[in-house]
VEXDREN-2710 file (C-alpha; in Angstrom, 1 decimal):
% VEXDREN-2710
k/r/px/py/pz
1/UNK/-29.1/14.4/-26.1
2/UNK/-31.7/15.8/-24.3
3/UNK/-33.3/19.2/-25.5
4/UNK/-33.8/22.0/-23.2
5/UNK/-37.0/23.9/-22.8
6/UNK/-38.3/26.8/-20.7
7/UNK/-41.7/27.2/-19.2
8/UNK/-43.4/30.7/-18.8
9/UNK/-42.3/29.9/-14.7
10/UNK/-38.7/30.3/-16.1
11/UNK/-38.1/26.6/-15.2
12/UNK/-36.3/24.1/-17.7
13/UNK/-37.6/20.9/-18.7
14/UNK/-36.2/18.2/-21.0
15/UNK/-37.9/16.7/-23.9
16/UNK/-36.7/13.7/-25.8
17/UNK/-34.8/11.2/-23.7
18/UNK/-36.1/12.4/-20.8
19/UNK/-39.6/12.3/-21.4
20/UNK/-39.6/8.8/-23.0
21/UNK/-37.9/7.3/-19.4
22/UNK/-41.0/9.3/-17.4
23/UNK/-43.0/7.3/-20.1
24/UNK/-41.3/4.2/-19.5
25/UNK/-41.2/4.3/-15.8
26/UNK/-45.0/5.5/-15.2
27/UNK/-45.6/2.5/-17.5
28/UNK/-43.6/0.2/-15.5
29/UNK/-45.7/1.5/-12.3
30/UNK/-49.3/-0.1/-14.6
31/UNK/-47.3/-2.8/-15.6
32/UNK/-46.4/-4.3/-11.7
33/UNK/-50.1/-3.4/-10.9
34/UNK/-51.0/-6.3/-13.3
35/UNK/-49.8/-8.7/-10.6
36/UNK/-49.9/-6.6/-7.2
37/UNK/-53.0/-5.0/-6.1
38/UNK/-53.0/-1.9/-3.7
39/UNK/-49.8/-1.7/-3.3
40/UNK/-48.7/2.0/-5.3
41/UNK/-46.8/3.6/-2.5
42/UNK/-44.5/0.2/-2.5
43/UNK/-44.0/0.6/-6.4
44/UNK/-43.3/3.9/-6.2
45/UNK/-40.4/3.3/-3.5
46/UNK/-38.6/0.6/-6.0
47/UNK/-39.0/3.9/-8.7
48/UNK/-37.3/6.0/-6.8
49/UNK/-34.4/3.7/-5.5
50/UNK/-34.0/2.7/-9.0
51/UNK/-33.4/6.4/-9.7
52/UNK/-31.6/6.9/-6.9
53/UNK/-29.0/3.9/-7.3
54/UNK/-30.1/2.8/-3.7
55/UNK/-31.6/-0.5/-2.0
56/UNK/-35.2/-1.1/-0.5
57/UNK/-36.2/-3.3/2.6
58/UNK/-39.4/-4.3/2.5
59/UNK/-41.4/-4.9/5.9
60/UNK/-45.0/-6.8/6.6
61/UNK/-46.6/-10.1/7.5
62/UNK/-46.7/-12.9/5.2
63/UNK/-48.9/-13.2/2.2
64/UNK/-49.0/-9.5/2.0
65/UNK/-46.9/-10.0/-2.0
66/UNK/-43.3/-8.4/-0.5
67/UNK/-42.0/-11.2/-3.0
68/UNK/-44.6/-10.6/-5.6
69/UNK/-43.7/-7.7/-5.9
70/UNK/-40.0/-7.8/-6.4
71/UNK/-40.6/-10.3/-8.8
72/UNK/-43.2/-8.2/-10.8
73/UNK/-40.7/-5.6/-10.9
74/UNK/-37.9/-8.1/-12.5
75/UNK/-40.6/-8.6/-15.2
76/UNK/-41.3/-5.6/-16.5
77/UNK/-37.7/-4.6/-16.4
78/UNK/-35.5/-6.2/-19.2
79/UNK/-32.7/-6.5/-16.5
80/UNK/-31.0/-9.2/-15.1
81/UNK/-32.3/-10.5/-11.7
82/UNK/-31.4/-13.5/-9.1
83/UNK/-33.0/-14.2/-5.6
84/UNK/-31.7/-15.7/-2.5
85/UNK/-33.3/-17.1/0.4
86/UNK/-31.9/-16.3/3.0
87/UNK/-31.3/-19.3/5.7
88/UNK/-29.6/-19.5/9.0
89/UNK/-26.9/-21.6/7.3
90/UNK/-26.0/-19.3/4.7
91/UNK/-22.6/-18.6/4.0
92/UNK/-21.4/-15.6/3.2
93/UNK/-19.8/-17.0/-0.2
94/UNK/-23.3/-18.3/-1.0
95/UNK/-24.0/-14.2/-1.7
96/UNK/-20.8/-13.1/-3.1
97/UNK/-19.4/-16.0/-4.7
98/UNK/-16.1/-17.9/-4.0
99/UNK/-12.7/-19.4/-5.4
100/UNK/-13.0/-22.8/-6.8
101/UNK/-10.4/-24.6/-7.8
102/UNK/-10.1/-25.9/-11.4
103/UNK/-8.1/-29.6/-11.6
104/UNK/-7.9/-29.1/-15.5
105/UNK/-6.1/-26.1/-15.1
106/UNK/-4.7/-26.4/-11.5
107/UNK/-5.7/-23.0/-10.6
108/UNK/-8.3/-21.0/-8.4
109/UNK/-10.7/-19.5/-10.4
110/UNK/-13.9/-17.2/-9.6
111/UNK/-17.3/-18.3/-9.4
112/UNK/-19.5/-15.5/-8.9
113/UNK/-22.2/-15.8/-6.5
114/UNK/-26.1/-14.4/-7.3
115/UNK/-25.2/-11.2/-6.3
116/UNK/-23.6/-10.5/-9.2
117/UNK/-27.0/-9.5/-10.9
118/UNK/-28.9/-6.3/-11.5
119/UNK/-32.1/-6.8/-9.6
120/UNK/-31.2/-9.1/-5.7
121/UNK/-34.3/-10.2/-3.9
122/UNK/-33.0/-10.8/-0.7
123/UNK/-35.7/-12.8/0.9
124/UNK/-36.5/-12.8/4.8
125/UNK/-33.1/-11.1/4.9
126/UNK/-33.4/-11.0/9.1
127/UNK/-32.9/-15.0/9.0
128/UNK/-29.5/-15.3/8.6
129/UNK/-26.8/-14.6/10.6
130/UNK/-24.8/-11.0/10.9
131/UNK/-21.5/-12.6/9.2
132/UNK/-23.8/-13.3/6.1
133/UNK/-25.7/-10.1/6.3
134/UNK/-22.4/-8.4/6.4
135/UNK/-21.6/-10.1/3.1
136/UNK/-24.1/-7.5/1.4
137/UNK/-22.5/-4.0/2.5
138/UNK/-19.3/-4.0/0.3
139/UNK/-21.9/-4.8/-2.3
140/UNK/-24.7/-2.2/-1.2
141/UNK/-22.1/0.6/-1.0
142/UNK/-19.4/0.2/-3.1
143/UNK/-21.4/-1.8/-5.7
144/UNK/-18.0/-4.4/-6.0
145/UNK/-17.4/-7.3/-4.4
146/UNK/-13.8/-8.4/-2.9
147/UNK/-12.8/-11.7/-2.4
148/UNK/-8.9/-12.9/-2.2
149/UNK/-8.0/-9.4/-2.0
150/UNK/-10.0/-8.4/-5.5
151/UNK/-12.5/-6.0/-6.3
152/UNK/-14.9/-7.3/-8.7
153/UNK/-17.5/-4.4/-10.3
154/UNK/-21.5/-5.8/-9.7
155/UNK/-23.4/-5.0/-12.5
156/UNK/-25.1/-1.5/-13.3
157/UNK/-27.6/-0.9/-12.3
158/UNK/-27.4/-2.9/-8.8
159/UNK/-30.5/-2.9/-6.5
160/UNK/-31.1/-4.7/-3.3
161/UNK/-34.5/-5.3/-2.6
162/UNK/-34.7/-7.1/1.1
163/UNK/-37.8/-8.5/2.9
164/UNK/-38.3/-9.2/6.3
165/UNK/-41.0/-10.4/8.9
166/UNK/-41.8/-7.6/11.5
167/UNK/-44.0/-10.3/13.5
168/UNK/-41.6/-13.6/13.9
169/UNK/-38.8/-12.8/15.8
170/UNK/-37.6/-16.5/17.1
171/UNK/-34.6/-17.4/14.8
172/UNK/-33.9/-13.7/13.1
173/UNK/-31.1/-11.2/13.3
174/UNK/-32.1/-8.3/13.1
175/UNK/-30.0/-5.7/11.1
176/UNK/-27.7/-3.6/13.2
177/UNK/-27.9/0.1/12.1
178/UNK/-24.9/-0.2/9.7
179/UNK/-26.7/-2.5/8.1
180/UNK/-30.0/-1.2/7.8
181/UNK/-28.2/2.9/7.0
182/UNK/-27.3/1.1/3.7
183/UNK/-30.9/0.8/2.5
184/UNK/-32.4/4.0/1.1
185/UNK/-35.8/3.1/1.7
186/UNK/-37.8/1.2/4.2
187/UNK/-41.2/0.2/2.8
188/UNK/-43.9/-1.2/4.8
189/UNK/-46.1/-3.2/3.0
190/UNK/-49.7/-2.8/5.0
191/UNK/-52.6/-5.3/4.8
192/UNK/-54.7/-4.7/1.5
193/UNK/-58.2/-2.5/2.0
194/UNK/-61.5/-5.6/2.1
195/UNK/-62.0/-4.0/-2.1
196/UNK/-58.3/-5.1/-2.9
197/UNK/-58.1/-8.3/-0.8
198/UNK/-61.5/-8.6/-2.8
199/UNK/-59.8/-8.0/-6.3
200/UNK/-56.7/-10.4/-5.4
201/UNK/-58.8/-13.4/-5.1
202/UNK/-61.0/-12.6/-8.2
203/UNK/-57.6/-12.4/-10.1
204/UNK/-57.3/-16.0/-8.4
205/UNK/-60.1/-17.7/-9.0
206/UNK/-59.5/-16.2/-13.1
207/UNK/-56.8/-18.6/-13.1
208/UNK/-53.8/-15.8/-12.0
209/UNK/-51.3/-18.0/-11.2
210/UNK/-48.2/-15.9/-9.3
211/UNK/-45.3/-17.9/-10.1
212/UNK/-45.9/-17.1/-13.8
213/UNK/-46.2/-13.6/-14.2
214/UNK/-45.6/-13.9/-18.3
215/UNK/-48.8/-15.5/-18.6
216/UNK/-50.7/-12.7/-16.7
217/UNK/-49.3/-10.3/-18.9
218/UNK/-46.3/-9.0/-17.4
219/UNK/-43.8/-7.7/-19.9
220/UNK/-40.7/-5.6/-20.0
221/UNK/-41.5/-2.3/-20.5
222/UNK/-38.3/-0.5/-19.5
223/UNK/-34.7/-0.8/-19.3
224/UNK/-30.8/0.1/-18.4
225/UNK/-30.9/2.8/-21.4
226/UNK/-34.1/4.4/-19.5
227/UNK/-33.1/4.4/-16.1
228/UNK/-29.4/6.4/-17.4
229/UNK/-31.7/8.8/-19.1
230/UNK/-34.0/9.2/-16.4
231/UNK/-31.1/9.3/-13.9
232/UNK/-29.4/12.0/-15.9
233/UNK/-32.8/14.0/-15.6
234/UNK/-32.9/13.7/-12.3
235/UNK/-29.6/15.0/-11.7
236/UNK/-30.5/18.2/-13.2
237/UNK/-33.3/18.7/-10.8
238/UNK/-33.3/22.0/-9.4
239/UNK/-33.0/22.4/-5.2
240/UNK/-32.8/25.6/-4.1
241/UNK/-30.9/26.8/-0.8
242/UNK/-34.6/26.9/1.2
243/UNK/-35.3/23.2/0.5
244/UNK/-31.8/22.3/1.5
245/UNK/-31.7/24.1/4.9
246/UNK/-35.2/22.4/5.3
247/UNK/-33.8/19.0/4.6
248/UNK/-31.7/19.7/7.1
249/UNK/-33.8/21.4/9.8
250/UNK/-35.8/17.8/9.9
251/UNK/-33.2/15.8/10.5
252/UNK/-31.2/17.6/13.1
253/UNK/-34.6/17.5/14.5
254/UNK/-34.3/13.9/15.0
255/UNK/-31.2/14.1/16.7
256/UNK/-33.1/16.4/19.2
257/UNK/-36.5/14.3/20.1
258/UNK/-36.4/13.1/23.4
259/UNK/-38.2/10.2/22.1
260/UNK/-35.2/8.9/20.2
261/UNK/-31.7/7.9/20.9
262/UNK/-30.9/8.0/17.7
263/UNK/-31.0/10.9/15.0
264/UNK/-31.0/10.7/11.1
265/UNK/-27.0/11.0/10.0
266/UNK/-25.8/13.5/7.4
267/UNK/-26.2/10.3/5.0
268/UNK/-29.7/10.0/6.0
269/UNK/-30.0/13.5/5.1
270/UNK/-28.8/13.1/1.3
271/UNK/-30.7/10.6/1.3
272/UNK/-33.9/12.1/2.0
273/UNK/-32.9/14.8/-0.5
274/UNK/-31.8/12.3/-3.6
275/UNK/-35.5/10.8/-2.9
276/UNK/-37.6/14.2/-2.7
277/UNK/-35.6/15.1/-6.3
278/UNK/-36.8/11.8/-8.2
279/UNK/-40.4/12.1/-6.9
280/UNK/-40.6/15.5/-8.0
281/UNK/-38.9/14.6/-11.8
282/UNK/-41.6/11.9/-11.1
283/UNK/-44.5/13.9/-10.7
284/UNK/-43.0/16.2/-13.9
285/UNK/-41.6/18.8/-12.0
286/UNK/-37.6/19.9/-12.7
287/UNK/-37.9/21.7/-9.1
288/UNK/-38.2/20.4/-5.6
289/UNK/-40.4/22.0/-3.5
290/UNK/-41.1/21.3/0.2
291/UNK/-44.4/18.4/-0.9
292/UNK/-42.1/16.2/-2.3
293/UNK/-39.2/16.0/1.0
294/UNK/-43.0/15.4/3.1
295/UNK/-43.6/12.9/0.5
296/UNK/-40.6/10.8/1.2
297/UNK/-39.6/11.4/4.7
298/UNK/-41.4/8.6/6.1
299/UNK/-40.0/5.9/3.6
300/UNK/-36.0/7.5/3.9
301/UNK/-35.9/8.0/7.5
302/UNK/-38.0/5.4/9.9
303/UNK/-35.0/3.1/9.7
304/UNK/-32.6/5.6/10.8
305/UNK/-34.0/6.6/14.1
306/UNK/-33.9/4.7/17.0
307/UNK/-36.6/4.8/19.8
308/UNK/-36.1/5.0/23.2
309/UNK/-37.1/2.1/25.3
310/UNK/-39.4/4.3/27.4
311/UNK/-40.8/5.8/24.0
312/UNK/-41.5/1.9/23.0
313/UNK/-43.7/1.3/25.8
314/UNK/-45.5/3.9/25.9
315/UNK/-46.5/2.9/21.7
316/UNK/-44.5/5.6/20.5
317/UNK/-43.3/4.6/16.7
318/UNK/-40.6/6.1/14.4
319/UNK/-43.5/7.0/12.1
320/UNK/-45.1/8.7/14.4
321/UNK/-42.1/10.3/15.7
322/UNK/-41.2/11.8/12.2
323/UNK/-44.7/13.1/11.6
324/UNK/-44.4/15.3/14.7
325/UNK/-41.2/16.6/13.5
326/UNK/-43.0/17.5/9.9
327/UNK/-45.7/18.9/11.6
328/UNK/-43.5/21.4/13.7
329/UNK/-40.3/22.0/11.5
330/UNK/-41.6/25.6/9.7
331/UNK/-42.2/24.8/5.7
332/UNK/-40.1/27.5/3.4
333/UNK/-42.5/28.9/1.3
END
């Protein structure tokens, strides 16, 4: 159980379980920098959706360690994890798994498909068709998978982590929006600063070799039993009325920008609220305050707008679209 205690602010904090998972998870954050350089804000993300029960696409050119990444994350989680590459050829079974049948026994029986895991890399997601990337939203949203008319429970936890290739559009699909709704977070992985493009080929030429991240020192450093008691700490995060109706104020002023055609949803909206409440547990805080919804706007609601085609020309971007919004919504104090 986790033991209650009150600052002089009149705020409660948790000791014990609670603690230990901030411990674990700030700990899990050095242990993926032993393989991915510059890339915090990314790491952070795949904390937060972890926290959050929700799924993470991951956008930028090759070579920038989308995969990497994912991967460094399996490791230093003790939690089960499987990746798929996803093809144009890919069959929806290929994801979910299908009925085989069994000439021993003369029956059907299941064979589960890599999603049932804890941890899905969903590489170059955008390359397969929309009948396979449908495959994924039972499995994104209701965490179970049906096939022959029965629901099979995933795992828990169950995250998604998708990548796709913003630059290489021949052959791709992109995601339609109920699709890409599903996701909690859209990270954009940028091109590393000339210092950490300079650190990841030192690491290189010291022998780091990527595709064995036990030999440079990755190791599991947290687990299921952390996340539910980091989870549960979350939960108890405080939001008061202010930080709600602000919440709100910047995502029905989406739905108002003459630059979009498309608003954030009342999902989006939860969604940007479930985020700003892990970062500020995160940062130690048992309080959200208006920082932390700034902090995560970008990340929780770029893939929910859509631009107008006008807007596109003229190099308007959802980033910068959301930034205006946050820069003329009034903060509560």
């Amino acid at each position: 159980m986790m033991d209650p205690t009150t600052d002089k602010a009149g705020h409660t904090g948790y000791s014990g379980d609670a603690d230990s998972a901030r411990s674990s998870l700030e700990a899990l954050r050095a242990e993926i920098a032993k393989a991915v350089v510059g890339q915090d804000p990314a790491v952070t993300g795949l904390v937060v959706a972890l926290l959050c029960r929700g799924h993470v696409l991951l956008e930028g050119v090759p070579g920038v360690a989308k995969t990497l990444l994912v991967r460094a994350l399996a490791s230093a989680l003790e939690l089960d994890t499987k990746r798929v590459q996803f093809t144009p050829d890919l069959m929806p079974s290929d994801v979910t798994g299908s009925l085989v049948y069994d000439a021993r026994t003369a029956e059907f029986s299941f064979q589960p498909g890599p999603v049932f895991t804890n941890l899905l890399l969903a590489d170059e997601i955008n390359r397969t068709p929309p009948k396979t990337q449908a495959s994924l939203l039972e499995a994104m949203e209701e965490r179970q998978v049906t096939v022959d008319g029965t629901p099979r429970p995933l795992p828990e936890p169950f995250l998604v982590a998708a990548t796709q290739n913003p630059v290489e559009y021949e052959g791709t699909y992109p995601l339609p929006e109920a699709q890409l709704d599903r996701f909690l977070l859209k990270l954009t992985i940028p091109l590393p600063s000339r210092q950490d493009e300079i650190d990841v080929l030192t690491r290189h030429s010291e022998g780091f070799n990527p595709r064995d991240l036990r030999a440079a020192g990755l190791r599991p450093v947290a687990g299921a039993a952390d996340l539910e008691a980091a989870r549960a700490a979350v939960a108890k995060t405080t939001v008061s009325p202010e930080i709600t109706g602000y919440v709100v104020d910047l995502c029905r002023a989406t739905r108002q920008s003459p630059s979009l055609t498309l608003g954030v949803s009342p999902r989006g909206a939860t969604a940007l609220l479930a985020t700003a409440r892990a970062w500020a547990w995160l940062t130690g805080r048992d309080y959200v305050i208006p920082d932390d919804v700034k902090a995560l706007a970008l990340p929780t609601l770029r893939h929910r707008v859509q631009l107008r085609p006008e807007a596109e020309m003229e190099g308007v971007t959802a980033d910068s679209v959301i930034n205006a919004i946050l820069a003329h919504v009034p903060v509560p104090r």
